[in-house]
C-alpha positions in Angstrom: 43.1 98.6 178.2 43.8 95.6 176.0 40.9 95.1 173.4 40.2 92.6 171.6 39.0 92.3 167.8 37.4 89.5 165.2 39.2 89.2 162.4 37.9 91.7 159.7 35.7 90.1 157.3 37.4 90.8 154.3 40.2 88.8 155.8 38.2 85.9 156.1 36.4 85.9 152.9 40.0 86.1 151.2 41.1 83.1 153.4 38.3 81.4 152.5 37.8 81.9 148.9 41.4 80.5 148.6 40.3 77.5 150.2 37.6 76.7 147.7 40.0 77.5 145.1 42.7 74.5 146.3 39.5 72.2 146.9 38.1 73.2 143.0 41.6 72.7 141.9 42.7 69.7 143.6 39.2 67.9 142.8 39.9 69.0 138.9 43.0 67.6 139.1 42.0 64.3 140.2 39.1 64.1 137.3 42.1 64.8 134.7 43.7 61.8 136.0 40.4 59.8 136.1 40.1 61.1 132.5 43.6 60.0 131.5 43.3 56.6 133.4 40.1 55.7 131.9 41.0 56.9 128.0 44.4 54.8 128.0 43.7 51.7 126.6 44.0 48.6 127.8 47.8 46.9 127.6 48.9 43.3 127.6 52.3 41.9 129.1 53.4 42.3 125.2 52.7 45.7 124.5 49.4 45.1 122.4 46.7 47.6 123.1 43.3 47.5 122.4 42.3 49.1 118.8 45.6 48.3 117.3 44.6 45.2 115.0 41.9 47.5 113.9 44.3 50.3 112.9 46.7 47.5 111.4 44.8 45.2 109.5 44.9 47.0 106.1 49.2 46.8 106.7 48.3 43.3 107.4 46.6 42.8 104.6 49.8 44.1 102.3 52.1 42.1 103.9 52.2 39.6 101.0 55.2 39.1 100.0 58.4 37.6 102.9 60.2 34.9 104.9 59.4 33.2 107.9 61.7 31.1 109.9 60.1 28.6 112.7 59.3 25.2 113.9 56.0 23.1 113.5 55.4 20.3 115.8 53.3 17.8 114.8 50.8 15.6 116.9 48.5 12.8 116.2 47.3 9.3 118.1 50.2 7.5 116.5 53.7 10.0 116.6 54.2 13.8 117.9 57.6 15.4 116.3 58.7 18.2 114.6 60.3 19.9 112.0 62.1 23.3 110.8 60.6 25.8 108.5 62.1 28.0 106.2 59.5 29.8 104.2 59.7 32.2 101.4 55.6 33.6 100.6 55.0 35.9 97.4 51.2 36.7 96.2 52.1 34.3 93.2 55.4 31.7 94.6 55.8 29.7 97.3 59.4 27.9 98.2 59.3 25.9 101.8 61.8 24.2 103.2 61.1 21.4 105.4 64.0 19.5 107.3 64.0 17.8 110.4 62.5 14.4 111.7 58.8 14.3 110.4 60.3 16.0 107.4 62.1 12.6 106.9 65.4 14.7 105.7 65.3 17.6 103.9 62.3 18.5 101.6 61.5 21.3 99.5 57.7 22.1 98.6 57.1 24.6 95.4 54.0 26.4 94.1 53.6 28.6 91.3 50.5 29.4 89.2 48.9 26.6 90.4 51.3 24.0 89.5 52.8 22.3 92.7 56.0 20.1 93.8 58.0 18.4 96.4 62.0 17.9 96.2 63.9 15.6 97.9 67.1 12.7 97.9 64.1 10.5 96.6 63.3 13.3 93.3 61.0 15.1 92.3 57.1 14.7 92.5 54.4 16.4 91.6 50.5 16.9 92.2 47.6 19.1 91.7 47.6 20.6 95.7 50.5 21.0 97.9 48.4 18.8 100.1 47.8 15.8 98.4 51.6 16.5 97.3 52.8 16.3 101.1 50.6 13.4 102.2 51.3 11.3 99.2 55.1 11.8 99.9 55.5 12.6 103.6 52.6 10.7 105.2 50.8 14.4 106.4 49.8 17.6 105.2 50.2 20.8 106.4 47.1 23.3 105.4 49.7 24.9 103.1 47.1 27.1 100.7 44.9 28.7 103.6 48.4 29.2 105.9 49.9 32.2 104.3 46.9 33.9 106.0 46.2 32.5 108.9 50.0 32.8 109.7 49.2 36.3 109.4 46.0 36.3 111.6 43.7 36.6 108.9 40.9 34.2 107.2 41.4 33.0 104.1 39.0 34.9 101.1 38.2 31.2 99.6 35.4 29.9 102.1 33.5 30.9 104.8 34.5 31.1 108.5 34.6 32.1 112.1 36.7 34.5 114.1 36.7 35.3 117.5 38.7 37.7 119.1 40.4 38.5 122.7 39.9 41.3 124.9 42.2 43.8 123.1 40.6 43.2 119.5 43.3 40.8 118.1 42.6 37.0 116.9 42.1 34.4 119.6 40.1 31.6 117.6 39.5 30.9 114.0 37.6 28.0 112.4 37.7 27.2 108.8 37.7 24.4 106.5 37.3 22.1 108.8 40.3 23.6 110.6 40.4 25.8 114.3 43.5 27.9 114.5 44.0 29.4 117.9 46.7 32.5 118.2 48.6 31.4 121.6 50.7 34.9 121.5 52.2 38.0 119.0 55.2 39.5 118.4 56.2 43.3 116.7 57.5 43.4 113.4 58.4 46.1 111.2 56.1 48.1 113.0 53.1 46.0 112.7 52.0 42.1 115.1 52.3 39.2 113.7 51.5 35.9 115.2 54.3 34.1 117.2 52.4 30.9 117.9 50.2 29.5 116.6 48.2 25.8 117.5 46.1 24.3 114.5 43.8 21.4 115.0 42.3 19.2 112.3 40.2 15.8 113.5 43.2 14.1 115.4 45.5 15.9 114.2 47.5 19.1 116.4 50.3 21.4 114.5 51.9 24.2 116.8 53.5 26.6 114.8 56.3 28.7 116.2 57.7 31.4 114.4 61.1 32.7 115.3 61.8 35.5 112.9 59.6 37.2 110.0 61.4 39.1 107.4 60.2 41.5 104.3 61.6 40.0 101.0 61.4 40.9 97.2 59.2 39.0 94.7 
C-alpha cells in the first residue's frame, strides 16, 4: 500500500524561514540604495554639486593673486562691441590689457597703491580711479575696483550688498553699488570654480564677461 505523507514540519519552517530571510534582505538592500540615492548630492550638467561653494570659499577667498584671459562685450542704447582682456590681479597691482574695437586699439590700465593710469598711442594719463580714468579716455568704464571679486563670485568688503544663490549653493545674482552681476555658468580650476560668464548691468548699460582661461601667477 502506497501512503502518503505531509511534508515534516521542520522542513517547512526551514523553507520558510529562508524565505523571510531573501524578503528581509532584499528589502534592506533596496533601503541602502534609497540611502545612497537620497545622501548624493545634487549634480549639475558641469559637475558642481551642492555644498561645494561652501567648502570652497575660504580657497576662494586666497585666490588673490593671477591672470585671466577673456572677452567683455559691451552694450548700451547707442553701440554694443567688444573687446579682449588680458588681466594680471595681485592684492596690491593691477596691469589690464584692453585691445580690440571698444578698446579703440590697444590700451593698458595700471593700479598701484592707489595711484592709477591708462597707456596708449595717444600717452599716458592719469586719474584718481581707474573709472574716471577709462571714461575720461575711452568713453566707458568698466567696474574695475569691485571686479577682482565679483570675477571671482564674491562681494566686494567696501559696501553693502545682496547675494542670491542657485539650487546647488553657488552665486546666481548679486547687486551692489548700483551694479547686478548675474553668474550665467562656472568652470574648474586648479581644483576650485570660478566663474566662466558673467553678465553685469549698470542703468543702460550691459557688460558680458567671458573668461577663457584663469591662471595662478606670482606677485
Amino acid at each position: 500500500m502506497l501512503t502518503l505523507t505531509s511534508p515534516s514540519p521542520r522542513w517547512s519552517l526551514t523553507r520558510h524561514s529562508q524565505h523571510l530571510s531573501t524578503r528581509l534582505w532584499a528589502a534592506g538592500l533596496a533601503l541602502m540604495l534609497l540611502a545612497g540615492c537620497a545622501s548624493q548630492a545634487p549634480v549639475d550638467e558641469s559637475g558642481r554639486q551642492a555644498g561645494q561653494w561652501e567648502r570652497q570659499l575660504a580657497e576662494v577667498e586666497a585666490f588673490d593673486t593671477w591672470t585671466m584671459v577673456g572677452k567683455a562685450g559691451l552694450r548700451t542704447s547707442q553701440e554694443n562691441v567688444s573687446a579682449n582682456l588680458d588681466w594680471n590681479q595681485t592684492p596690491y597691482y593691477f596691469r589690464m590689457l584692453i585691445s580690440g574695437p571698444f578698446g579703440g586699439g590697444r590700451n593698458v590700465l595700471e593700479g598701484r597703491e592707489g595711484r592709477f593710469s591708462l597707456s596708449n598711442s595717444d600717452g599716458r594719463f592719469e586719474a584718481e580711479t581707474p573709472e574716471a580714468l577709462m571714461q575720461e579716455q575711452l568713453g566707458w568704464a568698466l567696474p574695475v575696483s569691485a571686479m577682482p571679486d565679483w570675477v571671482r563670485g564674491l562681494p566686494g568688503d567696501h559696501d553693502s550688498f545682496q547675494l542670491e544663490t542657485d539650487e546647488l549653493g553657488f552665486p546666481s545674482h548679486l547687486e551692489q553699488d548700483g551694479w547686478e552681476i548675474d553668474y550665467r555658468d562656472w568652470e574648474k580650476f586648479a581644483d576650485i570654480w570660478l566663474p566662466r560668464r558673467l553678465i553685469m548691468n549698470y542703468d543702460d548699460v550691459r557688460i558680458t564677461l567671458v573668461v577663457n582661461q584663469w591662471q595662478a601667477s606670482e606677485e
